[in-house]
N, C-alpha and C positions, 0 to 999 in steps of 0.2 A: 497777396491776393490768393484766397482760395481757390484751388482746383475746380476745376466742374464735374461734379457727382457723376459716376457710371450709371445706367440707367439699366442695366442688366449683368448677372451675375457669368452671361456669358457673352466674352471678348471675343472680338473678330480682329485680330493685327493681319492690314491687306493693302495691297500695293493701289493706288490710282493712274497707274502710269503704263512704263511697259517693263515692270521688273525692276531690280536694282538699285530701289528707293530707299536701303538702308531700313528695313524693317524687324532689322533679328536685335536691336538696338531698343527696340521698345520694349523685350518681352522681360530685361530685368527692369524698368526704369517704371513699367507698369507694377510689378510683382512690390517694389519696393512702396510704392503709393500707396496701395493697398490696403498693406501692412501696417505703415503710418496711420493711414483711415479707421482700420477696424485694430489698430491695437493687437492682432495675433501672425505672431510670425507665418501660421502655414493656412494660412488666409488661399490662398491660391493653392486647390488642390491639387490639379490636373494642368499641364501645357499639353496639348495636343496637335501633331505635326497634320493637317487634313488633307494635304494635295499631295501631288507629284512626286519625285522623286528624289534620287540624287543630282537631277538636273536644277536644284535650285540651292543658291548658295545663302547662308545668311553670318556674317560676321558679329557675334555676340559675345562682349566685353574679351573681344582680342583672339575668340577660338573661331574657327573656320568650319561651321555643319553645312553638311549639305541633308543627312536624312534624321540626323539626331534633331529633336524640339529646343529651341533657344533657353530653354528652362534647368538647361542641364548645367550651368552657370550659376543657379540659386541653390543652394541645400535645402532650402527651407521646401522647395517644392517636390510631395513627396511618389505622385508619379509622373514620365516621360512616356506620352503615348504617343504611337503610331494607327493613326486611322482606316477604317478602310477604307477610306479613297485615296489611298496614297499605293505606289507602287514599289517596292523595296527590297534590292537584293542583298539576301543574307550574308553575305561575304560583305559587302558595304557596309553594313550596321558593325561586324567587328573591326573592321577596317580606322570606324571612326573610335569606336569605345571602348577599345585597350589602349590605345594610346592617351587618350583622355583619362582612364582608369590609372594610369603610369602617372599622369600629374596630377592626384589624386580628387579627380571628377568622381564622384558616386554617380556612377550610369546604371549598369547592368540589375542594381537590387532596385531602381527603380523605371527599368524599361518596362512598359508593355504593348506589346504589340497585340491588335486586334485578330482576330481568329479569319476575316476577312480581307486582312490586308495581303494585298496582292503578292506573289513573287516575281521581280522580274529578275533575269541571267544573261549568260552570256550570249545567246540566241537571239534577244533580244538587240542587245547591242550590235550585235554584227548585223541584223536587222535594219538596224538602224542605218548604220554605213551604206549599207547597199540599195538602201532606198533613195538617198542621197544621190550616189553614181548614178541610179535609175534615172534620176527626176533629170540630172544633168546629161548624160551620156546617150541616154535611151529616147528620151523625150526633147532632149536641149534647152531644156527651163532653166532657172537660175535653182541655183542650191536656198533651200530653205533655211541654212543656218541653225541645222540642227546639235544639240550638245556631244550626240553619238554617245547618249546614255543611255539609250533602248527604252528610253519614257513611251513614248507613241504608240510604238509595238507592242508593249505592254498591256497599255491600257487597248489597244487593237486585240487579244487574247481577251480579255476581259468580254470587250462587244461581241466577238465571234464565238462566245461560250466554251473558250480554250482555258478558264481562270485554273491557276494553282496560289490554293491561297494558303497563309502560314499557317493553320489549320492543320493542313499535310504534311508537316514537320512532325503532327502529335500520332499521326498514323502509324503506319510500318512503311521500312522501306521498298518496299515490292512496288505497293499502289502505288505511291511519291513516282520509282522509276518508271514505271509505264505509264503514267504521268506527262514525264519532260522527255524519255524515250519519242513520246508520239510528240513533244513539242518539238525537238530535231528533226526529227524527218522531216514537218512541215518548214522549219526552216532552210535547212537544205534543198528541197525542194524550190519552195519559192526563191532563194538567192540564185540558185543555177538554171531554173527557166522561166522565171518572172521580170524578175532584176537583171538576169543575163549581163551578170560581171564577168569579168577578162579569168579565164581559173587561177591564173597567178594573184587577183586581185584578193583572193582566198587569206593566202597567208601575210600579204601585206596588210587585212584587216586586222590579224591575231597581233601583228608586231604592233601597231599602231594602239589597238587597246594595250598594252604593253608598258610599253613607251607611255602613254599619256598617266598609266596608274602607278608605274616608277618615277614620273615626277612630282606627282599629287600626293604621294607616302614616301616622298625624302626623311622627312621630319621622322618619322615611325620607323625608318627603316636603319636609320643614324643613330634611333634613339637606345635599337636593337629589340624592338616589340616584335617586327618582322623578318622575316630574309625575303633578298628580295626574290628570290623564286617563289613565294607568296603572291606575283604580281605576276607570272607570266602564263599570258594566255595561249603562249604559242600549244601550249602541251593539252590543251583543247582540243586541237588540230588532230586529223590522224594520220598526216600526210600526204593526202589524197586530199585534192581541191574537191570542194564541195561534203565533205563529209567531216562529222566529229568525231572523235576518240569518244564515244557516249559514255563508256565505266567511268574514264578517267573526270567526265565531266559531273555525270549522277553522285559519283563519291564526294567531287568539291563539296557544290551544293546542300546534299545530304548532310552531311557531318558539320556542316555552318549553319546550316536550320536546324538539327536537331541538338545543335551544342542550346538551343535559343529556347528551347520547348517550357522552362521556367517561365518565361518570360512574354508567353502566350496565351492570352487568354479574352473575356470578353468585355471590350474596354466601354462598351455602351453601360453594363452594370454597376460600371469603378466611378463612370463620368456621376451617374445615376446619384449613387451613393454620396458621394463630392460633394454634388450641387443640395443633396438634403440635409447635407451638414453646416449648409450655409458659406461653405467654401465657391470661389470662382475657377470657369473653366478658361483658360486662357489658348485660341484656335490659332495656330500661326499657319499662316496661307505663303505658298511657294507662288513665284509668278508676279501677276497684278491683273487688273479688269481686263487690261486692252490683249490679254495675252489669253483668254479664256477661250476653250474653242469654240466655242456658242459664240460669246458677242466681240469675240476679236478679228482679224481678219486674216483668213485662210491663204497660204495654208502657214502663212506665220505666226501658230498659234501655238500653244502646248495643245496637249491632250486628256487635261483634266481642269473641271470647272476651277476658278480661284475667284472668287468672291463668296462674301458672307454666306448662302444661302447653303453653300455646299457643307460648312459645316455640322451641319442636321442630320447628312448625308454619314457624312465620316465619323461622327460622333454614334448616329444612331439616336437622337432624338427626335423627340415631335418638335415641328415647329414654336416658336413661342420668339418672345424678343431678344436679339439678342447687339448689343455695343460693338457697333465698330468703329474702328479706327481705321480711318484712311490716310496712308502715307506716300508721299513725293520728295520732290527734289526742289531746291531753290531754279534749277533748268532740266534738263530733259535727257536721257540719254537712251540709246538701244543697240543691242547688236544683231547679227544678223542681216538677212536684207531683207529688211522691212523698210515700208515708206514711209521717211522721214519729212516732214514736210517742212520743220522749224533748225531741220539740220545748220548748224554752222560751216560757214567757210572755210575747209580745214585749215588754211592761211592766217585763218582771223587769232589776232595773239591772246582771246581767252580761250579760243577753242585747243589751239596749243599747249595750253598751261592744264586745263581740264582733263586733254585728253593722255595725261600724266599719270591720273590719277585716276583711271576710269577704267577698271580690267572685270572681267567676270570671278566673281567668288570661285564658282564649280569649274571653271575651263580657262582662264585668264587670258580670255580672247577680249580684244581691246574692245571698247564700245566708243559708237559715234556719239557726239554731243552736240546738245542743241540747245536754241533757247524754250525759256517755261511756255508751254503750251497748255493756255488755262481751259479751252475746247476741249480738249480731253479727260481733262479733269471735271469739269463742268459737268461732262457727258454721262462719268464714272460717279457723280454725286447723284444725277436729275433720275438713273435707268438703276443706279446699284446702292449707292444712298450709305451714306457713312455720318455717325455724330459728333463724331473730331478728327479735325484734320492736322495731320504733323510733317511741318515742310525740314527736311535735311538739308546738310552742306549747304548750309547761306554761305558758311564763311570760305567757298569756294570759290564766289565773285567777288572777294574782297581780291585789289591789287596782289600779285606776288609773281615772279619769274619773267614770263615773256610778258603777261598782263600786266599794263601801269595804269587800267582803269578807267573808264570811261561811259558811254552810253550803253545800256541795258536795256533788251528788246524783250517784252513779255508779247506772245499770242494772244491777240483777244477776237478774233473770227480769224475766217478763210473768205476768198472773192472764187469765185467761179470763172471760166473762159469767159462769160461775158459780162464778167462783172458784177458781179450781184453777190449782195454780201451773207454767210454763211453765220449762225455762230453756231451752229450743231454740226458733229462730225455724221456725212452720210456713212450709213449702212451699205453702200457699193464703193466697192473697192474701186472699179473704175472711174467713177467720180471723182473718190477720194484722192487718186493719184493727179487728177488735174489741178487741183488746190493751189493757190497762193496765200501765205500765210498774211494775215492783218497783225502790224506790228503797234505796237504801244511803245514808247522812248521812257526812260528812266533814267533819271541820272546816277552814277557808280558813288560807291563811296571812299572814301580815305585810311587807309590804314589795317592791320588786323582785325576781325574781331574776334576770333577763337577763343580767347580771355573772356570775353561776355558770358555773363552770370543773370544777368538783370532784365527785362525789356529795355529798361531809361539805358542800360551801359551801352543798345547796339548805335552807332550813327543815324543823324534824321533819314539819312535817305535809303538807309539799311532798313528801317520800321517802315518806310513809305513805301521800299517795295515789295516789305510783304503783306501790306495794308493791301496795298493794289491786286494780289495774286487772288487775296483771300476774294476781295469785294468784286472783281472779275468773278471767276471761280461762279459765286450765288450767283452774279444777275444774269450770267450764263443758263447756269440752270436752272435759276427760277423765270420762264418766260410766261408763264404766267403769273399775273400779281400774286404773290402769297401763298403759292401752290406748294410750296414744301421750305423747311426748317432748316434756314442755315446752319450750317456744321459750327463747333469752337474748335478754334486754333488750341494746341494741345500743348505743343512743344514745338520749341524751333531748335534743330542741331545747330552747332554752331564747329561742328570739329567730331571725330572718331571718338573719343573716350568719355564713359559714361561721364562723367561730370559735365562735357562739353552741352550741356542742355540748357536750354530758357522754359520755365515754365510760367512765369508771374506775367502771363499778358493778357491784354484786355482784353475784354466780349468781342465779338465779331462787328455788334452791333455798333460797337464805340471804337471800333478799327476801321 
């Protein structure tokens, strides 16, 4: 069975869920189609990374990016951009692409970073922390479940007209300093009388950023790319709670941006260029819908849009059509404390099995697991609208460990306190948190399938229940007769390694 035609030369790879849907898996699996299609290897001109930060992890054919584009896995693809709406500290970007350069990744001759992509630092991060202690210590709310990668903060400079963007790498160092000079202050300031942390809680932030970035560069540091005095933040610090060592911080920085200034330039012109040579832009989005700050739910959101539209935004083009792909999970998962509504019973023996295999790319903080919840999928189709949908880890409900298999619970509304049935997720959060999930029963299937190559090879009841996700999903979102275009099933994962894919399945319409 033939693939179904891309309807635009530019791809949207975007989460439908809340993150973590395996979507860095598409961006060779697409490139390779492509190529198949149009007969020329460097068919896909451009991958461009368009959101967030290093708070988003994406695992592509076995390498672990958090800021580099999944594109950095294909040769054939000849630039690796960075948008500007993405947020990105310099010392990150080599962090990830000397070590990748050591296993011989061509990164660096084909990175470009936009001249408006933001810089985020270490300001940020401790930033971040201490909003965190704020939100709990100060105010006594529950912690939002932040990465503690200064994402937020970040983009927070950007809204208050604080932006330094890579641009200021191609400057001199004078302006750059008095620059991030006046961004310390204001950090320091607001961490010792906004935030009003403990002053010891100072240096326990530097050790903690520390600590988290000498276990995230074991591999680099083993490899002998880095020393690990490379990672420590403590010397940030200037020994004095509340204040920074500013030379010692301006010089990191500095000399990591300006080692980059090659590699700067204005990537709306390159995209430009790409797309009239008949080449595709391929936009990999950090995140997913439900995690957008606009239409997610506050304050457990990111801080930068992740759906299609933003691409236009980070690319720098005019609007026009452009192919998205919207990716999920065969079930559900989230970390953080957000309200889960379809959560599993951490008791329940697939939830045990799942929650094995369920850690964050960027932070390897466990995520909860739940069953598929097609309301939000539904919701992420009806308001954000994607033309093929590709469900992950089927082969994650097949029997193995504590799981021996049995009845499978898909979401197909919510009941209200007084009962009345939902199939739209409200827009209030209050509401939202009173929800009872409407279950649908499925029966499990027999055996592996990670082997599966075929549609015909997966079990009947393995095609039935993604027949059901799918035809859920539309009549979900279509509540009015015929008000919008079922999506096609694209690809079903069946396992981690690129080959672990189904692509020969049928129409939506004959699912």
């Amino acid at each position: 069975m033939a693939l179904t035609p891309f309807t635009s030369r530019i791809i949207a790879d975007t989460g439908i869920s809340m993150g973590d849907e395996g979507k860095g898996r598409l961006i060779p699996e697409v490139i390779r189609e492509l190529q198949a299609l149009h007969s020329r290897r460097d068919i896909v001109g451009v991958v461009l990374k368009v959101n967030g930060g290093a708070n988003s992890g994406h695992t592509v054919g076995g390498l672990k990016l958090n800021l580099l584009p999944g594109g950095v896995v294909e040769r054939d693809v000849a630039v690796l951009a960075l948008g500007a709406g993405v947020v990105a500290d310099p010392r990150k970007i080599h962090w990830e692409a000397r070590p990748l350069e050591k296993l011989g990744h061509t990164v660096y001759s084909r990175l470009l970073i936009d001249e408006r992509t933001l810089v985020s630092d270490v300001t940020h991060r401790l930033l971040d922390l201490a909003w965190e202690d704020y939100r709990v210590n100060i105010l006594g709310q529950l912690p939002r479940g932040s990465t503690g990668r200064g994402i937020t903060p970040a983009y927070a400079d950007e809204v208050g007209q604080w932006q330094i963007y890579f641009a200021d790498f191609c400057a001199n160092k004078d302006e750059f300093a008095a620059k991030l000079d006046a961004r310390m202050d204001r950090a320091e300031r607001t961490i010792e009388h906004v935030c009003r942390i403990a002053p010891t809680q100072w240096g326990t932030f530097l050790e903690k950023l520390t600590t988290a970035e000498l276990r995230a560069n074991q591999t680099a540091i083993g490899a002998g790319v880095f020393a690990p005095a490379e990672f420590d933040f403590t010397r940030f610090g200037s020994g004095q709670a509340f204040r920074f060592n500013r030379a010692t911080v301006t010089d990191a920085y500095w000399e990591a941006g300006a080692a980059l200034r090659e590699n700067i330039g204005d990537a709306r012109e390159r995209i430009r260029a790409s797309l009239a040579d008949g080449q595709y832009l391929i936009g990999e989005f950090g995140q997913a819908y439900w995690l957008d700050k606009r239409h997610g739910f506050a304050p457990n959101v990111t801080a930068s849009h992740t759906f299609s539209p933003e691409i236009f935004q980070s690319a720098g083009l005019p609007v026009q059509p452009v192919h998205t792909i919207g990716v999920c999970k065969a079930y559900d998962t989230k970390v953080g404390t957000h309200t889960f509504l379809t959560q599993m019973d951490d008791a329940h023996p697939l939830a045990v099995h799942l929650k094995k295999l369920e850690y964050g790319t960027s932070t390897g903080r466990q995520r909860m697991v739940g069953w598929c919840d097609c309301v939000e999928k539904a919701d992420a189709l009806r308001y954000g609208g994607y033309n093929d949908i590709v469900i992950n880890k089927l082969d994650a409900l097949s029997p193995a460990g504590e799981w021996k298999g049995g009845t499978l619970l898909v979401c197909t509304g919510y009941r209200d306190a007084d009962g009345n049935f939902l199939g739209a997720v409200p827009r209030n959060d209050a509401v939202r948190r009173t929800l009872k999930p409407v279950y649908a029963e499925l029966p499990g299937w027999d055996g592996d399938i990670s082997g599966a190559r075929r549609y015909a090879d997966l079990p009947v009841n393995a095609r039935a229940y993604v027949a059901f996700v799918v035809k859920t999903i539309v009549a979900l979102a279509s509540r009015q007769s015929g008000d919008l275009a079922a999506p096609n099933l694209r690809y079903i994962g069946v396992g981690p390694d690129p080959e672990q894919i189904i692509k020969d399945i049928p129409a939506t319409t004959d699912l």
